[in-house]
N, C-alpha and C positions, 0 to 999 in steps of 0.2 A: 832525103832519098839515100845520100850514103850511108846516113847511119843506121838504116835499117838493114841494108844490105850486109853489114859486119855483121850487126847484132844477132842475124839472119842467121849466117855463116857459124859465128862463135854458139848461139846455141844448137846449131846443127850438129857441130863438132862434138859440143858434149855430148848431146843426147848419143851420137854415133860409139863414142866411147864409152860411155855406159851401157849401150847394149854390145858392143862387140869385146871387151877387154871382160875376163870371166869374175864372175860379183865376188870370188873368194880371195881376190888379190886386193880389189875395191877393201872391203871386211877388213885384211890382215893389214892393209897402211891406215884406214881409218877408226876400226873402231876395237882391233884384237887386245889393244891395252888397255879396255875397261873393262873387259872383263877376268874370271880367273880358270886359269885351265886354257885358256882360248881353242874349243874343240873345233870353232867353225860358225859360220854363219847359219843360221836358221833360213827354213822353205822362206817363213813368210818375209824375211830382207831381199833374198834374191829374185822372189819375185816382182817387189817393192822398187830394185835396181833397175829391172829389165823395163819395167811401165814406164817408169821415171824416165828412162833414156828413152824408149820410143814417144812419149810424148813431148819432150825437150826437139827431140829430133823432126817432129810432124811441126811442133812451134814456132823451130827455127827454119824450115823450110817458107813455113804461110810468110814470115816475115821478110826474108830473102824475097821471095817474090813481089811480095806485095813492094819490098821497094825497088821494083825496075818499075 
């Protein structure tokens, strides 16, 4: 019960961060030095960022609940 409750929580937190923290800062700490020139992230990453965090976040909420 508790441990779904954290688990609940921590990926609620990511998915929250990922959609509210803007996907070109996400890009510049993770992936700016593979590439050369680094002009920016592409549409189809940020949109990629923004799914990813609301579905982390719908995730972590089922899971929060579901352990009370």
């Amino acid at each position: 019960m508790k441990q779904e409750l954290i688990g609940g929580l921590v990926l609620c937190l990511i998915g929250l961060d990922l959609v509210f923290v803007p996907p070109v800062t996400l890009w510049t700490l993770t992936e700016k030095w593979k590439t050369e020139g680094g002009k920016g992230p592409s549409k189809q990453y940020v949109v990629l960022i923004r799914i990813l965090g609301a579905v982390f976040a719908v995730a972590g909420c089922a899971l929060a609940v579901s352990g009370f």
